[in-house]
N, CA, C and O atoms as a Maestro MAE file, in Angstrom:
{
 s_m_m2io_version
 :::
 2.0.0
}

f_m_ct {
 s_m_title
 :::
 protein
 m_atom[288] {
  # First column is atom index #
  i_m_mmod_type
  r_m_x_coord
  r_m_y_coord
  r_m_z_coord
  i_m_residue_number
  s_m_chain_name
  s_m_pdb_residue_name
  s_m_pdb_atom_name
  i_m_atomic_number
  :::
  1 25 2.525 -10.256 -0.207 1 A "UNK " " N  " 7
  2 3 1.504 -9.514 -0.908 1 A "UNK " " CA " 6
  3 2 1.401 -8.126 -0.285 1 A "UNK " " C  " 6
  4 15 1.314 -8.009 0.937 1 A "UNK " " O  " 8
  5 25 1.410 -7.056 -1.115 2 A "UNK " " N  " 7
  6 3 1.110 -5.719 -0.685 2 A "UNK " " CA " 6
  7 2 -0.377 -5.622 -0.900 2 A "UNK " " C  " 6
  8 15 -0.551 -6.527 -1.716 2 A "UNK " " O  " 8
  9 25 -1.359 -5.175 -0.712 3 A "UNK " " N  " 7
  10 3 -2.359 -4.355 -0.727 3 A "UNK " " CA " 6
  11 2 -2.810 -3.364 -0.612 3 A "UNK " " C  " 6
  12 15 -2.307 -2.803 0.361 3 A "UNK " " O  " 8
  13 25 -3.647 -2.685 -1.168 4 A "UNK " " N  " 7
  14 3 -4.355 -1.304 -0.945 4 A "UNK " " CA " 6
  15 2 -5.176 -1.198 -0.116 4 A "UNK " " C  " 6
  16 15 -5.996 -2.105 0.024 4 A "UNK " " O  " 8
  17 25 -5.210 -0.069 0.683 5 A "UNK " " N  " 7
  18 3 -6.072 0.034 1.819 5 A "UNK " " CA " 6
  19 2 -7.604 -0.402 1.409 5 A "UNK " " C  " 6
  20 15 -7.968 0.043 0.321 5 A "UNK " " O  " 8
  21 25 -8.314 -1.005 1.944 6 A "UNK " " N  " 7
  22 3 -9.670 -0.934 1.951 6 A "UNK " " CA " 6
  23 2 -10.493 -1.007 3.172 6 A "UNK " " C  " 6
  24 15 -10.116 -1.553 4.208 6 A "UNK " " O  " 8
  25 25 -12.081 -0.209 2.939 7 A "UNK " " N  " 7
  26 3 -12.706 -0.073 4.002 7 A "UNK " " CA " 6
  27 2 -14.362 -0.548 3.308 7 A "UNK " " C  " 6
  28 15 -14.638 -1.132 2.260 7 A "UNK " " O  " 8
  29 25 -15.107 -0.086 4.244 8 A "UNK " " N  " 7
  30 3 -16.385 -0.026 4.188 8 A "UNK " " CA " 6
  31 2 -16.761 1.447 4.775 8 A "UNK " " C  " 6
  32 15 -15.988 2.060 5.511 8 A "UNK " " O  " 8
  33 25 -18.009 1.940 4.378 9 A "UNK " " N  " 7
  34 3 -18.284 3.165 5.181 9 A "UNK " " CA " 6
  35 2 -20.113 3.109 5.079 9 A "UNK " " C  " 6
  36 15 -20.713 2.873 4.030 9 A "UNK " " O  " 8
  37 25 -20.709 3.355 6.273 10 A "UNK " " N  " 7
  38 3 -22.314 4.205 6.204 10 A "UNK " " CA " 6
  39 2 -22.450 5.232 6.698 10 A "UNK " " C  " 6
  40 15 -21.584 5.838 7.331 10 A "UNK " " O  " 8
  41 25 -23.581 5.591 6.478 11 A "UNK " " N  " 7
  42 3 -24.122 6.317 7.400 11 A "UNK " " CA " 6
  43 2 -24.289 8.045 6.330 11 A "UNK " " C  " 6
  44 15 -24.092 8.049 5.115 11 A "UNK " " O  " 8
  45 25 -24.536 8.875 6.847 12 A "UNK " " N  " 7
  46 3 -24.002 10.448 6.171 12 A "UNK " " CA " 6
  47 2 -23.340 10.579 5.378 12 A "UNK " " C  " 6
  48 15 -22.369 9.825 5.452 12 A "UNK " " O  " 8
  49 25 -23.356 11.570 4.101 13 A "UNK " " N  " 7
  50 3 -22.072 11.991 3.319 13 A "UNK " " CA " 6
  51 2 -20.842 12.238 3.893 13 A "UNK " " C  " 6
  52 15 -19.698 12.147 3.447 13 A "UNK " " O  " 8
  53 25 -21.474 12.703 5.412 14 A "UNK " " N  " 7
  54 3 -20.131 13.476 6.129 14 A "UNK " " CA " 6
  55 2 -19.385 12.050 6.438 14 A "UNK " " C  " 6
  56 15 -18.295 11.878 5.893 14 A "UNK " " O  " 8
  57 25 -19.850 11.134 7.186 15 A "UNK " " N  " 7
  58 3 -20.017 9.935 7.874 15 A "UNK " " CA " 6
  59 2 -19.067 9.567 6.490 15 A "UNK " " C  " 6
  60 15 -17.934 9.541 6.973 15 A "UNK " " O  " 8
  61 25 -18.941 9.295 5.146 16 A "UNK " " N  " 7
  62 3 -18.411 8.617 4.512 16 A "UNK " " CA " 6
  63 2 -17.460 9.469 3.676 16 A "UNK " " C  " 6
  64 15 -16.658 9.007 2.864 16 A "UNK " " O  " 8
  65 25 -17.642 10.850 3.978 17 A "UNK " " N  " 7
  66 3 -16.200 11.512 3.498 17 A "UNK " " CA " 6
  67 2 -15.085 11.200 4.483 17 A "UNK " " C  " 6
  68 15 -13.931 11.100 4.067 17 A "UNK " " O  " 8
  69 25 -15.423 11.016 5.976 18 A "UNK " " N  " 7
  70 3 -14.192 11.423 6.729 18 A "UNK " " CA " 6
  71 2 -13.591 9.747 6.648 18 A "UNK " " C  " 6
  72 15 -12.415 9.408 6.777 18 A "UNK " " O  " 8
  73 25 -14.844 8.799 6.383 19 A "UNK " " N  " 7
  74 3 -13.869 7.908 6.178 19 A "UNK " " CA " 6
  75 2 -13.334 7.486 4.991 19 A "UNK " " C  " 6
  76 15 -12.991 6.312 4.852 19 A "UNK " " O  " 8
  77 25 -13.243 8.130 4.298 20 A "UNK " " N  " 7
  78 3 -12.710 8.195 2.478 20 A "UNK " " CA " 6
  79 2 -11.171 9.147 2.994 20 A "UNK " " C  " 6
  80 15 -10.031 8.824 2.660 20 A "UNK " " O  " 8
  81 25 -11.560 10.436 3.930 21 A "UNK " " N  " 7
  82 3 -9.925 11.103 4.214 21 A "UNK " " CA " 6
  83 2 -9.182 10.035 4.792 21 A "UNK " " C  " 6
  84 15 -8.089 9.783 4.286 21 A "UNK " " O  " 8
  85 25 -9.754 9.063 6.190 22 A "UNK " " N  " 7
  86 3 -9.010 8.795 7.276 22 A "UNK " " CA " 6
  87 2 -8.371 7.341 6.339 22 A "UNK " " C  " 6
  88 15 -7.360 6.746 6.710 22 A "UNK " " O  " 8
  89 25 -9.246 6.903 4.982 23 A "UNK " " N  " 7
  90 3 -8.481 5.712 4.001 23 A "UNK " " CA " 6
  91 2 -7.489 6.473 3.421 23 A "UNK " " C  " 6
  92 15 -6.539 5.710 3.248 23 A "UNK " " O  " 8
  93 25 -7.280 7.314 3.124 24 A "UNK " " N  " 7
  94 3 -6.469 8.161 2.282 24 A "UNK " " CA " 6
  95 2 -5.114 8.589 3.048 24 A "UNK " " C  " 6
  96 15 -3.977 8.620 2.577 24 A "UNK " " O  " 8
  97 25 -5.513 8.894 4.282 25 A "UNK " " N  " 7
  98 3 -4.452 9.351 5.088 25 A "UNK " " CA " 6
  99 2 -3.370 8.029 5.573 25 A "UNK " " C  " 6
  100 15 -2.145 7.957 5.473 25 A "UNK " " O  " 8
  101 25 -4.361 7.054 6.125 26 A "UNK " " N  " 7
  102 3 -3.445 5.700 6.017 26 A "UNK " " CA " 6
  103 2 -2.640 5.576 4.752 26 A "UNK " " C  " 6
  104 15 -1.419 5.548 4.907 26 A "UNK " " O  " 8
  105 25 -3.187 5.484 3.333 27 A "UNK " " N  " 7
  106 3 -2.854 4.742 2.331 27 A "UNK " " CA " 6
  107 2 -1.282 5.578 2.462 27 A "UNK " " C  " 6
  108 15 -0.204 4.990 2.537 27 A "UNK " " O  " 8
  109 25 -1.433 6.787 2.467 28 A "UNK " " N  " 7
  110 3 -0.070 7.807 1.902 28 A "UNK " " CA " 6
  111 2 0.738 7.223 2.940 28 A "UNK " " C  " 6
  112 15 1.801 6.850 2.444 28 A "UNK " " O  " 8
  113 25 0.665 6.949 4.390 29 A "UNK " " N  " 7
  114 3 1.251 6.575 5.726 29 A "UNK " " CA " 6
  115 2 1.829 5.480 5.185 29 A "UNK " " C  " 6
  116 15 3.022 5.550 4.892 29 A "UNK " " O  " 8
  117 25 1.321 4.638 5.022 30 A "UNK " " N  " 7
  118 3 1.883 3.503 4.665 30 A "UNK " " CA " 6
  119 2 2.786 3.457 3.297 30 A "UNK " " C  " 6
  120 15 3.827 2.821 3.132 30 A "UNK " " O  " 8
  121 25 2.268 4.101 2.585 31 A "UNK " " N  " 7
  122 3 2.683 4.506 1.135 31 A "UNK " " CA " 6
  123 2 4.368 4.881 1.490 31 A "UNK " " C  " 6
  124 15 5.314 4.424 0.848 31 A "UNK " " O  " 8
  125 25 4.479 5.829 2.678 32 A "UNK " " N  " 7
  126 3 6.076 5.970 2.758 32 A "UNK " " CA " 6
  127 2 6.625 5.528 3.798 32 A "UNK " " C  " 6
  128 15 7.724 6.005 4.082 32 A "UNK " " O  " 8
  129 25 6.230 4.827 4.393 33 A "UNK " " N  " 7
  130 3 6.825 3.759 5.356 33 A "UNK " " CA " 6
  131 2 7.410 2.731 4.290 33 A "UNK " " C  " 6
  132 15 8.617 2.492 4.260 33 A "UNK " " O  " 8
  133 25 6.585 2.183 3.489 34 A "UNK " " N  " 7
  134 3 6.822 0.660 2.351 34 A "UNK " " CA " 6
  135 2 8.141 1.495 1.160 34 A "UNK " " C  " 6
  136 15 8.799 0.693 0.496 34 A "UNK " " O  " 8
  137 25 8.424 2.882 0.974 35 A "UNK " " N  " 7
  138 3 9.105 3.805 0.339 35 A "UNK " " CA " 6
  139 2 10.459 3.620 0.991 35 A "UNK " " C  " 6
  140 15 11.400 3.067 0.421 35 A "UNK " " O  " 8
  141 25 10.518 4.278 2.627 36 A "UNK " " N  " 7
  142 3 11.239 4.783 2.914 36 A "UNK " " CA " 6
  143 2 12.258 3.201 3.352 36 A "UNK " " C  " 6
  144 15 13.488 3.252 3.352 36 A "UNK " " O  " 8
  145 25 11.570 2.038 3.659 37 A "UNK " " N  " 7
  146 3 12.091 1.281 3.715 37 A "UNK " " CA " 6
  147 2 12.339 -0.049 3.039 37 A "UNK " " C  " 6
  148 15 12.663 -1.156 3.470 37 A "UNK " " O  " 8
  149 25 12.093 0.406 1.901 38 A "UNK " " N  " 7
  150 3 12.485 -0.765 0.714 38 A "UNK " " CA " 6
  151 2 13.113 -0.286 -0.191 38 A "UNK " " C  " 6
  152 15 13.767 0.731 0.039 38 A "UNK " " O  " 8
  153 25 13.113 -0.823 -1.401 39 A "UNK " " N  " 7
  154 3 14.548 -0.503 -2.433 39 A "UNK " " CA " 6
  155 2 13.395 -0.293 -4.032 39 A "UNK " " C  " 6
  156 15 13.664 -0.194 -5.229 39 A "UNK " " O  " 8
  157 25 12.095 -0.299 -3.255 40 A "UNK " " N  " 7
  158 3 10.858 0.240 -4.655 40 A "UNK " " CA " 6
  159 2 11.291 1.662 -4.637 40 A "UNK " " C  " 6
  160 15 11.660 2.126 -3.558 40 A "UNK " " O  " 8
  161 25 11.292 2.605 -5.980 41 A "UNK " " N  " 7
  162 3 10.794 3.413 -6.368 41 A "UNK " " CA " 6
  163 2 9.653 3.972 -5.900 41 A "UNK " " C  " 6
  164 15 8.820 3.192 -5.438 41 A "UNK " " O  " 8
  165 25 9.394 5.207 -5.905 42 A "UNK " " N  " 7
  166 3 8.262 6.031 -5.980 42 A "UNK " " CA " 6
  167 2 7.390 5.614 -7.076 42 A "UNK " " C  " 6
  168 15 6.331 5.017 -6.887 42 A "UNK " " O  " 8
  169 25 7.842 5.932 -8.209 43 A "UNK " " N  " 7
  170 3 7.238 5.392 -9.521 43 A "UNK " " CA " 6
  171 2 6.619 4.229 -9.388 43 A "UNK " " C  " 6
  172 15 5.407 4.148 -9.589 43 A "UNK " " O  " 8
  173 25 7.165 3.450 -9.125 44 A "UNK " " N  " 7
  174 3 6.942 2.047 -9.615 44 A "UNK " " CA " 6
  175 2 5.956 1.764 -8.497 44 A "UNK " " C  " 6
  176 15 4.943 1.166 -8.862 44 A "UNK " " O  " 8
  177 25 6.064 2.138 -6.936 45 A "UNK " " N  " 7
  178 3 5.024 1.582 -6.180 45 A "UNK " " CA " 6
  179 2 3.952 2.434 -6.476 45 A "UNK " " C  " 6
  180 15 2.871 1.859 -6.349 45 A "UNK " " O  " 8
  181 25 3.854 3.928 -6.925 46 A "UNK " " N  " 7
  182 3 2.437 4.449 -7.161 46 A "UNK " " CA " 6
  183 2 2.294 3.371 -8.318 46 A "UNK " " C  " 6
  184 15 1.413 2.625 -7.890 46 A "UNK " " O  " 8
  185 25 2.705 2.886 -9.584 47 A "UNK " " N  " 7
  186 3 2.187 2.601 -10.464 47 A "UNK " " CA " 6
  187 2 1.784 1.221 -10.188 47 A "UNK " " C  " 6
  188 15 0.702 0.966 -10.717 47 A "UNK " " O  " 8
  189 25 2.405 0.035 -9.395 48 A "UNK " " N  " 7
  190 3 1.710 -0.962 -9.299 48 A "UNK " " CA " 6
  191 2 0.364 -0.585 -7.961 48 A "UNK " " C  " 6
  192 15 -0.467 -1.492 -8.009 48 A "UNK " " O  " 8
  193 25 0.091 0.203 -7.143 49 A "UNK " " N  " 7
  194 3 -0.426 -0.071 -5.861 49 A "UNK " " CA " 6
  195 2 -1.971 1.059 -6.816 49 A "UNK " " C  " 6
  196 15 -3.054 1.063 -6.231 49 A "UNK " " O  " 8
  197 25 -1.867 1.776 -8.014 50 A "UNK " " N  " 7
  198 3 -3.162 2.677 -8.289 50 A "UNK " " CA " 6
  199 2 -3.387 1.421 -9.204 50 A "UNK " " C  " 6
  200 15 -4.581 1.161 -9.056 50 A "UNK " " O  " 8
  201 25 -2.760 0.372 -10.207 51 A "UNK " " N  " 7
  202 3 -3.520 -0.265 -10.946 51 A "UNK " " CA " 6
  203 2 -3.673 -1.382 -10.381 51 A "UNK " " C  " 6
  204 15 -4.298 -2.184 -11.075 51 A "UNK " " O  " 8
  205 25 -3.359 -1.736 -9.429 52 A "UNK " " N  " 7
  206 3 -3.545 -3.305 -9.114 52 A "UNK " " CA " 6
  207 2 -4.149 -3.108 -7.646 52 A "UNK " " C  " 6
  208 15 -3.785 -2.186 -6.916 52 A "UNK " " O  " 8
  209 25 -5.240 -4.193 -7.229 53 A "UNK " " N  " 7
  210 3 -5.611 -4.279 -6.166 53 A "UNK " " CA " 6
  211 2 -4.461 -4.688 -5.185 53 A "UNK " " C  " 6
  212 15 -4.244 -3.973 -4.206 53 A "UNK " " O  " 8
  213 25 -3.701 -5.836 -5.417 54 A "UNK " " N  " 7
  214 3 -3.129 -6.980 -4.957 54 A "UNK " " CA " 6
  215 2 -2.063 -7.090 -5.763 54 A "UNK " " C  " 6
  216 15 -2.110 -7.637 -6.865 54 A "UNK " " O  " 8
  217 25 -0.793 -6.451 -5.137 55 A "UNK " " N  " 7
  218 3 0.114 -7.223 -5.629 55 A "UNK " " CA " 6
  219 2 1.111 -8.148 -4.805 55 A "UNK " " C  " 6
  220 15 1.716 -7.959 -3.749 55 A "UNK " " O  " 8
  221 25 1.049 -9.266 -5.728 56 A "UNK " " N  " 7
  222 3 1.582 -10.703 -5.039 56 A "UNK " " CA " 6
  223 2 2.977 -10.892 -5.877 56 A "UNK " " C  " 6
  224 15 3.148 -10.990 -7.093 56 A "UNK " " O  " 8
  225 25 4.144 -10.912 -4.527 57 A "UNK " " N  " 7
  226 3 5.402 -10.874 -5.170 57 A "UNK " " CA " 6
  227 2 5.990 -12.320 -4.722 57 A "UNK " " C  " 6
  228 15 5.449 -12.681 -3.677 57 A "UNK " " O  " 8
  229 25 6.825 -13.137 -5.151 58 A "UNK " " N  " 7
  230 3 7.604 -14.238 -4.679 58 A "UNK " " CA " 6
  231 2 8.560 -14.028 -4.109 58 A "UNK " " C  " 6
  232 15 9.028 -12.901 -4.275 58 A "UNK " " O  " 8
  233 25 9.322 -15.001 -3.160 59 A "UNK " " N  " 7
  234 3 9.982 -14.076 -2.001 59 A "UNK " " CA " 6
  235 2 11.267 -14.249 -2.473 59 A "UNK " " C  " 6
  236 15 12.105 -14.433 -1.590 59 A "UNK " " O  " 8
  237 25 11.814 -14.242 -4.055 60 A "UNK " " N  " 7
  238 3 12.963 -13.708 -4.217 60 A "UNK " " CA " 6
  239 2 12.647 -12.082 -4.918 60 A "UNK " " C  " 6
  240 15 13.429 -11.138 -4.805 60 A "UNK " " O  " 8
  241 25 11.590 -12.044 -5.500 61 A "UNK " " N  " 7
  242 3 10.977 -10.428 -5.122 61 A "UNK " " CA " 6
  243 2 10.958 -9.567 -4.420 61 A "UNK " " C  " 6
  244 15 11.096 -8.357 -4.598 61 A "UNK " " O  " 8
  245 25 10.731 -10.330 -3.319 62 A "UNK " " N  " 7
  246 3 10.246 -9.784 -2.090 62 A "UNK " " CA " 6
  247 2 11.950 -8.705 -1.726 62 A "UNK " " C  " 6
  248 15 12.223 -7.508 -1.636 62 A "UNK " " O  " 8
  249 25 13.003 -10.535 -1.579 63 A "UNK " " N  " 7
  250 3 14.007 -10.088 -0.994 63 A "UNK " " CA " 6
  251 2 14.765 -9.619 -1.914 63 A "UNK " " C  " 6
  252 15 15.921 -9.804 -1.533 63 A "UNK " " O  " 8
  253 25 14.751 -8.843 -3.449 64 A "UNK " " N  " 7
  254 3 15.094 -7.836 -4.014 64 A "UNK " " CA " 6
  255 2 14.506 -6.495 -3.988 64 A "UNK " " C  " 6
  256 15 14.891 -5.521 -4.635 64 A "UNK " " O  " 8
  257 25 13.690 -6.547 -3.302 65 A "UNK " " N  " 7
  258 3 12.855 -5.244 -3.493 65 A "UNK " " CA " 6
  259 2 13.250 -4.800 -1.988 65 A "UNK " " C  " 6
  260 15 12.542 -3.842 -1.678 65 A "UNK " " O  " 8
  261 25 13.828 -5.037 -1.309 66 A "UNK " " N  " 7
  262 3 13.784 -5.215 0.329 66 A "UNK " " CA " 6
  263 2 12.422 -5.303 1.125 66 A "UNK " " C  " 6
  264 15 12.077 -4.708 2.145 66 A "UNK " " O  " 8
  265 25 11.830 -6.122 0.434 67 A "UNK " " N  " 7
  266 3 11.058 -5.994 1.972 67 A "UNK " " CA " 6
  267 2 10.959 -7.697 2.773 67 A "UNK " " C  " 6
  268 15 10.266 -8.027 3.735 67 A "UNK " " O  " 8
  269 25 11.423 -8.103 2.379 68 A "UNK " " N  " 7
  270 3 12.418 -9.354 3.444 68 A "UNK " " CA " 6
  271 2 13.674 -8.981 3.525 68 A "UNK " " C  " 6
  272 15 14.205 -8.271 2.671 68 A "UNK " " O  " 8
  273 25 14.389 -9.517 4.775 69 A "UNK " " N  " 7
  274 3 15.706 -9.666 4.382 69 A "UNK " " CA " 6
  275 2 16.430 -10.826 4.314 69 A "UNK " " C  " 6
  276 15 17.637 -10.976 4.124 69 A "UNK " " O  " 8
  277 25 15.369 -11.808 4.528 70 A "UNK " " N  " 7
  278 3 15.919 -13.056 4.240 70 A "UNK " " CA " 6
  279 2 14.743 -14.538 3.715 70 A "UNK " " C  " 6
  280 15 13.543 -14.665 3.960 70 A "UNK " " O  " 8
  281 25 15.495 -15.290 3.095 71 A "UNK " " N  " 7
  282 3 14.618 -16.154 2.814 71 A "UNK " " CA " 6
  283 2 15.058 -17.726 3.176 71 A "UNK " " C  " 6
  284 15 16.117 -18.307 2.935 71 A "UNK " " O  " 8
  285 25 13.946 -18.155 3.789 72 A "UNK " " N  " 7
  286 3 14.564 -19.175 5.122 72 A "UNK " " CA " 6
  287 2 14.191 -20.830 4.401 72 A "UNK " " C  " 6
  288 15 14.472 -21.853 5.026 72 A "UNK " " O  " 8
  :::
 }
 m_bond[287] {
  # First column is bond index #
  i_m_from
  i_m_to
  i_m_order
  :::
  1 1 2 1
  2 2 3 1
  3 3 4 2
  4 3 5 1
  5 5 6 1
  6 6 7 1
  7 7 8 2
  8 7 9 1
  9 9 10 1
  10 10 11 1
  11 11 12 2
  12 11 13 1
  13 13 14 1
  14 14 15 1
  15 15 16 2
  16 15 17 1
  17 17 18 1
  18 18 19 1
  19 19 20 2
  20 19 21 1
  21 21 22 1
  22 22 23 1
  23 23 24 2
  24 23 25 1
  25 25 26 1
  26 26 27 1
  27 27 28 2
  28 27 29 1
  29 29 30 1
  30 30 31 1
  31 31 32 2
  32 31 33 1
  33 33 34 1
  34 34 35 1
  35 35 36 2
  36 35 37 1
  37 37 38 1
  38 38 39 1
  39 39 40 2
  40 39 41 1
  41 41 42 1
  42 42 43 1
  43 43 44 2
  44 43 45 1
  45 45 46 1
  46 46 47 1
  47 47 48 2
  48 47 49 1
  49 49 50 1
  50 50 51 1
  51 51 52 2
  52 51 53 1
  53 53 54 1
  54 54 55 1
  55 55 56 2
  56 55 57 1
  57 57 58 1
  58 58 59 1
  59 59 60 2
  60 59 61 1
  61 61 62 1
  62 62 63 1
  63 63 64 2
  64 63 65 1
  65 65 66 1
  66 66 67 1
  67 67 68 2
  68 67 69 1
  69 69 70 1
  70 70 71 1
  71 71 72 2
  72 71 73 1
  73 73 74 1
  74 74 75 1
  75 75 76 2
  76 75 77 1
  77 77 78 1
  78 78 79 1
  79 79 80 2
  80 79 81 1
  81 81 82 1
  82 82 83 1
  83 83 84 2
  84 83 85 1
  85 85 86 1
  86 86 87 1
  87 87 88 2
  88 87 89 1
  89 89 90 1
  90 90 91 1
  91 91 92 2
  92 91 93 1
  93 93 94 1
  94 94 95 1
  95 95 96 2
  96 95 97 1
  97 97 98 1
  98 98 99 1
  99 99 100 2
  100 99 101 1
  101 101 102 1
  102 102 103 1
  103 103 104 2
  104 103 105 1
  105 105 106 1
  106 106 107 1
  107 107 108 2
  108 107 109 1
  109 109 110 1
  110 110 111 1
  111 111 112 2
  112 111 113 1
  113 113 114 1
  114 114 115 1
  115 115 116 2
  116 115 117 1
  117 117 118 1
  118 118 119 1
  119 119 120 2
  120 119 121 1
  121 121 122 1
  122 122 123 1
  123 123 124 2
  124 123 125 1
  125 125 126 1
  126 126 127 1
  127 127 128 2
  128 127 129 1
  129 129 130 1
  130 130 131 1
  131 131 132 2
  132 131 133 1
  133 133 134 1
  134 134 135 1
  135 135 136 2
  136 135 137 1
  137 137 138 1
  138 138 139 1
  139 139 140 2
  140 139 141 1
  141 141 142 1
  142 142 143 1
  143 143 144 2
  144 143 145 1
  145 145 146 1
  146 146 147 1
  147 147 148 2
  148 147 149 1
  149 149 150 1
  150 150 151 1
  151 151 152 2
  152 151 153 1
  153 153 154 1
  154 154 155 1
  155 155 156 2
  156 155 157 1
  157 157 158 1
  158 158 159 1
  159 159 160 2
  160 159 161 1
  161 161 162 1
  162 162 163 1
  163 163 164 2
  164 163 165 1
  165 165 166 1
  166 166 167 1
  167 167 168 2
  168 167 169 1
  169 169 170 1
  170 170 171 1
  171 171 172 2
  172 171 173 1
  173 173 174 1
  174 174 175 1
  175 175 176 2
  176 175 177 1
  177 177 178 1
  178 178 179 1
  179 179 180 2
  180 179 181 1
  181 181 182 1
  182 182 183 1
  183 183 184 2
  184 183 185 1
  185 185 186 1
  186 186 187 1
  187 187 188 2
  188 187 189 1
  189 189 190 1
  190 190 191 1
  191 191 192 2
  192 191 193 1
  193 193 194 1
  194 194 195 1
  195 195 196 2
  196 195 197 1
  197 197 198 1
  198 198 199 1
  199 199 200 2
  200 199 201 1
  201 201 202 1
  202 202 203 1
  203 203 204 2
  204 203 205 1
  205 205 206 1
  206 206 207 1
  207 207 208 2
  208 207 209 1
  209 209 210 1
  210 210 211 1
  211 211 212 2
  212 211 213 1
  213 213 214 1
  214 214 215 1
  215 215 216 2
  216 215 217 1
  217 217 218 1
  218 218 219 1
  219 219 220 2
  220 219 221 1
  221 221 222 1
  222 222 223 1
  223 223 224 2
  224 223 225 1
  225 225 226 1
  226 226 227 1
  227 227 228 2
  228 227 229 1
  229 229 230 1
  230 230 231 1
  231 231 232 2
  232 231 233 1
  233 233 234 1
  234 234 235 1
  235 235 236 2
  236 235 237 1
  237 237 238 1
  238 238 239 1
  239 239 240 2
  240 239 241 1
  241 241 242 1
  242 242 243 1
  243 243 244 2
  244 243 245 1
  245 245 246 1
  246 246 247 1
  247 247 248 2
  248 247 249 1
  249 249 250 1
  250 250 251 1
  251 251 252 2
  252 251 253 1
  253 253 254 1
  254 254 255 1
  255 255 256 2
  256 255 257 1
  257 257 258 1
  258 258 259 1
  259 259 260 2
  260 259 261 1
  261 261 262 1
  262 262 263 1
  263 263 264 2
  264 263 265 1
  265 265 266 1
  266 266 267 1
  267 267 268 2
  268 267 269 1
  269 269 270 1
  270 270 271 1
  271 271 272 2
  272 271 273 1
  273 273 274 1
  274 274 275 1
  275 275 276 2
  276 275 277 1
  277 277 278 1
  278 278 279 1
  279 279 280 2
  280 279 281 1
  281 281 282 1
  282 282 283 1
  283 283 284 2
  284 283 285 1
  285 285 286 1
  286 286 287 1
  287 287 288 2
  :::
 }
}
């Protein structure tokens, strides 16, 4: 399963902007780490990871998309 970053935040506007940047800054981090080392598209992971909370792949998915490399 991939997921989208999620948080919680209180406190100040300020208090809940910086943690709205510091979710944002992860999401992209991770966003091209899961890019640079799998066999997804750009396309296709912005388009499943902005409409879907949760996406749940089966692990011959998995190990076509590279992010296993094996299935045991």
């Amino acid at each position: 399963m991939i997921h989208q970053v999620n948080g919680l935040s209180f406190g100040t506007l300020r208090d809940m902007q910086d943690t709205v940047a510091e979710a944002t800054r992860i999401n992209e981090m991770l966003f091209h780490i899961i890019q640079s080392k799998t066999h997804i598209t750009e396309a296709k992971l912005h388009g499943v990871l902005e409409s879907k909370k949760d996406w749940y792949l089966t692990a011959k998915e998995a190990l076509d998309l590279g992010i296993i490399t094996e299935i045991i």
